[in-house]
C-alpha positions in Angstrom: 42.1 67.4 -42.6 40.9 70.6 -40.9 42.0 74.1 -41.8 42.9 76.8 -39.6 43.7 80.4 -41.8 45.5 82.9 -39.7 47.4 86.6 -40.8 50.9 87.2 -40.2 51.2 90.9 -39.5 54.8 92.6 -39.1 56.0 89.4 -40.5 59.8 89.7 -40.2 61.1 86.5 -41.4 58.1 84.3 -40.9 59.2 83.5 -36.9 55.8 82.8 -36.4 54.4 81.5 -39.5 57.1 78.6 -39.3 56.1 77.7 -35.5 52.5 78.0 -37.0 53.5 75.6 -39.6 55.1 73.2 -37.6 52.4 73.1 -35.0 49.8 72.3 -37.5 51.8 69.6 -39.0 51.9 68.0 -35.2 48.2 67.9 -35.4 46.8 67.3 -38.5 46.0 70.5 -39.4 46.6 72.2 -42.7 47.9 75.9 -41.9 46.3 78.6 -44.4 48.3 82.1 -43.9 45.5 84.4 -45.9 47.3 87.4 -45.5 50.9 88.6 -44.3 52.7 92.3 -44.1 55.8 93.7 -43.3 57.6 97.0 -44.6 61.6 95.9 -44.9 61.8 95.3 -48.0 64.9 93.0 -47.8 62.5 90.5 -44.7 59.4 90.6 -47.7 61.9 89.0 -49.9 63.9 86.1 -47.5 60.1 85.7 -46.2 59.1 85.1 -50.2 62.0 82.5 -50.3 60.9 80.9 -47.7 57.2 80.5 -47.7 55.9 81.0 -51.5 54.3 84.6 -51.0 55.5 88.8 -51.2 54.0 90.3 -48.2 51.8 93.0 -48.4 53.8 96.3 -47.1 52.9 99.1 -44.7 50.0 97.7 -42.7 49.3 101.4 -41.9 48.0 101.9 -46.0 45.8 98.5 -46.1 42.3 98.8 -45.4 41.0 96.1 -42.9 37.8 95.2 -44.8 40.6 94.1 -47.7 42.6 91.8 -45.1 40.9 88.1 -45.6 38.3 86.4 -42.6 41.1 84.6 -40.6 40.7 81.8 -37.3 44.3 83.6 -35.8 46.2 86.5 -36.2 49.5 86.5 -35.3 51.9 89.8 -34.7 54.9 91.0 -33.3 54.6 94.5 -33.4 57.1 97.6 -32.5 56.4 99.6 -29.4 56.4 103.3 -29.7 54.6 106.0 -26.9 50.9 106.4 -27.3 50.1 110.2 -27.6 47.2 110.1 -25.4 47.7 107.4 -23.2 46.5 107.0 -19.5 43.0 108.7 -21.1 41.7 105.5 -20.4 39.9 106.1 -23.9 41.1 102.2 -24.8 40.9 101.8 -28.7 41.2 105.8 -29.3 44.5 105.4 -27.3 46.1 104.3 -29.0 45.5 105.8 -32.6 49.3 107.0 -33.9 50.5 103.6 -32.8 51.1 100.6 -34.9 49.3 98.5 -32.3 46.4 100.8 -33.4 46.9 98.4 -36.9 46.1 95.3 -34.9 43.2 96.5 -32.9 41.5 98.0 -35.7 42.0 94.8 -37.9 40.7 92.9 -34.5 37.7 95.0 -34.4 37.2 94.6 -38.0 37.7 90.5 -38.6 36.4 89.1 -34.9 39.0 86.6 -35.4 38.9 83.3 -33.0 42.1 84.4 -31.4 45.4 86.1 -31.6 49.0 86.1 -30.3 50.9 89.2 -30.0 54.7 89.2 -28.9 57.2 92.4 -27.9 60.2 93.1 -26.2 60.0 92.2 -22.3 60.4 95.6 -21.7 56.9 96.3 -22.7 56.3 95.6 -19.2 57.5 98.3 -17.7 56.6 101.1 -20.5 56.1 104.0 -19.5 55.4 103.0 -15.7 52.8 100.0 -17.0 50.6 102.5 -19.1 51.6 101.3 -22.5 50.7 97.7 -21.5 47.0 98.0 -19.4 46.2 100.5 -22.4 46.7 97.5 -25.0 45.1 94.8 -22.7 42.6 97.4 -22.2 42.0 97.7 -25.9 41.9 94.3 -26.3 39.2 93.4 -23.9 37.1 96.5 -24.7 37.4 94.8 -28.5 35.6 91.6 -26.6 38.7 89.2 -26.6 39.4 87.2 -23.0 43.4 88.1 -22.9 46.6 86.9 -20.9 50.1 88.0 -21.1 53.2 86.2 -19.6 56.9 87.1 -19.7 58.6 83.7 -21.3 62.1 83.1 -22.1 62.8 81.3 -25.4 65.5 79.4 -23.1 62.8 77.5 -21.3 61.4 75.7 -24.7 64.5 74.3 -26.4 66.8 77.3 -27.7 70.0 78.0 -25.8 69.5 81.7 -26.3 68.5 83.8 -23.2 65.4 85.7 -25.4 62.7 87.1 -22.9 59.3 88.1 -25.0 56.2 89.3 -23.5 53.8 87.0 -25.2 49.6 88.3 -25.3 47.2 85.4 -26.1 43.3 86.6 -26.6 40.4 84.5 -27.6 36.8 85.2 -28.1 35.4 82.8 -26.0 36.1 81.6 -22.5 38.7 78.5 -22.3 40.7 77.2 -19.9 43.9 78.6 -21.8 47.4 78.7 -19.7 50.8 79.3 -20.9 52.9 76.4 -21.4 55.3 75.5 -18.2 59.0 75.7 -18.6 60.4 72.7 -20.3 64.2 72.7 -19.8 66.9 71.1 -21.1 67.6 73.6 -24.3 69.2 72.2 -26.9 73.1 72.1 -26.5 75.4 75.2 -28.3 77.2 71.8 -29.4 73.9 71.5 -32.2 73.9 74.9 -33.0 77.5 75.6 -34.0 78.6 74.9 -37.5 82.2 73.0 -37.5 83.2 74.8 -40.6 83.7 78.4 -40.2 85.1 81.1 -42.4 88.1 83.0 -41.6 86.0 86.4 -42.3 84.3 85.4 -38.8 87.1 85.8 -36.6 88.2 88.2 -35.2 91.7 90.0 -35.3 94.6 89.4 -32.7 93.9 92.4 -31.1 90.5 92.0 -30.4 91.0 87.9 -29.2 93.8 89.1 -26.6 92.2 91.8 -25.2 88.5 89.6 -24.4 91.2 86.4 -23.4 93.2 89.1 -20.9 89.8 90.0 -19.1 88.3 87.2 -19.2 88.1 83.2 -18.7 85.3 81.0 -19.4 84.3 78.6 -16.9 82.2 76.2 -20.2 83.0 74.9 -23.6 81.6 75.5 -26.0 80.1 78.9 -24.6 79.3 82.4 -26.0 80.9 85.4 -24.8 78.6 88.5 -24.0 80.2 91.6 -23.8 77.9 94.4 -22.1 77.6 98.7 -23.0 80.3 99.0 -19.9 82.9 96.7 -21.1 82.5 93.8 -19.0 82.1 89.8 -20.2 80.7 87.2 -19.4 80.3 83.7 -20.7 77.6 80.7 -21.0 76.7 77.4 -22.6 74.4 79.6 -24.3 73.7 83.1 -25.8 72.4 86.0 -24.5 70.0 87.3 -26.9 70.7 88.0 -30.3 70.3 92.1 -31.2 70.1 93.6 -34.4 71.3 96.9 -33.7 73.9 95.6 -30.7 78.1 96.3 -32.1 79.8 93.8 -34.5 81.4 91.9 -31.3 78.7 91.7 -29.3 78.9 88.1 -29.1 81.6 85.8 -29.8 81.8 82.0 -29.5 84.6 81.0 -26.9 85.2 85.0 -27.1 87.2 84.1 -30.7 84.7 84.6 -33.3 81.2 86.1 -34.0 78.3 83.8 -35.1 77.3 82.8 -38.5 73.9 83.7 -40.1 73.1 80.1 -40.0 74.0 79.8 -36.3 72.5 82.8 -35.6 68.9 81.3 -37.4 69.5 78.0 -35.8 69.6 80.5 -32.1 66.0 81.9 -33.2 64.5 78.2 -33.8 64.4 78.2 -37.3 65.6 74.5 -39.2 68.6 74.2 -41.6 66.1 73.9 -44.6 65.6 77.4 -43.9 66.9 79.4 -46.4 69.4 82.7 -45.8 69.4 84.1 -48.8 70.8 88.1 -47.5 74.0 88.8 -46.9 76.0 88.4 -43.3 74.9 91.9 -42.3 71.4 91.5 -43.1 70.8 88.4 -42.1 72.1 89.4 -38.5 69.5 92.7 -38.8 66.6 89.7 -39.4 67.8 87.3 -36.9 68.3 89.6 -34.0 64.4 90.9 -35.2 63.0 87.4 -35.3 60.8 86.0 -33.1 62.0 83.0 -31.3 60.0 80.1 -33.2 60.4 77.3 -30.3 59.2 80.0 -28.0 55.6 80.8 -30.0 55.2 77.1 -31.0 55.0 76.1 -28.0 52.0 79.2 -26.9 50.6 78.1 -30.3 50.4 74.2 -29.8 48.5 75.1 -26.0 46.2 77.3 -28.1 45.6 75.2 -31.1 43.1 72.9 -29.6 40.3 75.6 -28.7 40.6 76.9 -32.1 40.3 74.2 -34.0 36.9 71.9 -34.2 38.9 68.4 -34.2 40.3 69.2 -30.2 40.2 66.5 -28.0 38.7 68.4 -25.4 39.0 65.6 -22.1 42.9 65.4 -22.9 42.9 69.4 -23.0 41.0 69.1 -19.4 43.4 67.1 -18.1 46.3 68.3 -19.1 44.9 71.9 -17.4 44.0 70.6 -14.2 47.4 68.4 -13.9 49.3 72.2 -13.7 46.6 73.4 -11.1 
């Protein structure tokens, strides 16, 4: 069987190593992760669990001609400002930045392609600037690039997770983000039927979200917003690490489990949790939704590797046209 090797920087969890994994395994393709980082020291060790290997730590210390020749790198990297941005100066733009980390690994390795995922908000950063300078960046470094707003909703999770995904690839192909593919799975699958007590919450809390508010599904997750006011659905809004200890409550009486909360971000029960409730919420509520990148990774699989059935990639294209 083929062999693809990709990186995995600002790894989290593994979100998109196990979409990577499972997408190969759909194709025949042995996945070879050659190199993976992250700094939390408490995601290097649930990703070490999980997947057989301690990643590396701050990307910002490791020197790109040590990071192995890789077909994809993957990343879901933090936004911060760019000091000089709006310079149009591209790759010198963003210097300061830990997207500066992925461009100057991209300039270094030439990989095949990569896939980059943030926060929707991205967007809108800093009136657009943040966003032409990386695509800028990108292209100057010779990569054909997209980006495209997706919500892990439309690809089998009932969590309401918008991501701005960015696909490059070296070579002209007629790459297109995959199309919506709705219905998600119900919260029915995701919830455990065995809960402990330590999950709900008190008396007070249950009759003060019950006086203000009735729920129109079952099961559904209440969302309660900065300004007090809830609302429900047959699925969740989208999971936040730093959001308050009630942020979300199934049918407004209890907060989710880690394993719920993992199940909401894609990843299967065989998946092990191995920190404790608090931590494993940080790590969820960081993770990148894995039905969401599988689904990127499984339209750009074919172009990168040499087995692709080319006519079937052809017509699946011009059937979206």
């Amino acid at each position: 069987m083929e062999e693809i090797k990709f990186i995995d920087l600002f790894c989290g969890i593994g979100g998109f190593r196990q979409a990577m994994d499972e997408a190969c395994k759909e194709n025949d393709i042995i996945p070879n992760c050659v190199f993976s980082s992250d700094i939390d020291p408490a995601c290097q060790y649930t990703y070490e669990v999980n997947f057989g290997e301690f990643p590396f730590g701050d990307i910002t210390k490791i020197d790109e001609k040590n990071i192995p020749d890789h077909d994809i790198l993957f990343a879901g990297f933090p936004c911060q400002p760019f000091s000089i941005i709006g310079q149009r100066k591209g790759f010198e733009d963003t210097r300061g930045t830990l997207f500066f980390d992925i461009a100057r690994i991209l300039k270094h390795k030439q990989p095949k392609a990569f896939i980059l995922e943030n926060v929707k908000q991205l967007v809108g950063h800093n009136s657009g600037k943040t966003l032409k300078t990386i695509l800028l960046t990108l292209k100057e470094l010779g990569y054909h690039v997209q980006y495209a707003v997706l919500n892990a909703l439309d690809y089998g999770l009932p969590q309401k997770r918008e991501r701005v995904i960015i696909v490059g690839h070296r070579g002209p192909i007629l790459f297109s983000f995959p199309p919506p593919k709705r219905p998600f799975k119900p919260l029915s699958e995701i919830l455990e039927k065995k809960v402990d007590e330590k999950h709900f919450v008190s008396d007070y809390i249950l009759k003060k979200r019950q006086t203000k508010h009735k729920s129109a599904y079952s099961p559904s997750i209440w969302h309660e917003n900065k300004a007090g006011n809830i609302c429900s659905y047959p699925y969740s809004c989208a999971l936040r690490s730093g959001a308050s200890y009630n942020y979300l409550l199934v049918n407004g009486q209890r907060r989710l489990t880690p394993r719920e909360m993992f199940r909401l971000q894609g990843f299967p029960d065989t998946y092990k949790i191995i920190a404790n409730d608090g931590q494993a919420r940080k790590q969820a509520g960081n993770a990148v939704p894995v039905n969401l990148v599988k689904a990127v990774i499984l339209r750009l699989l074919p172009y990168i590797a040499k087995t692709a059935n080319m006519k079937s990639i052809l017509q699946e294209y011009y059937s979206l046209l």
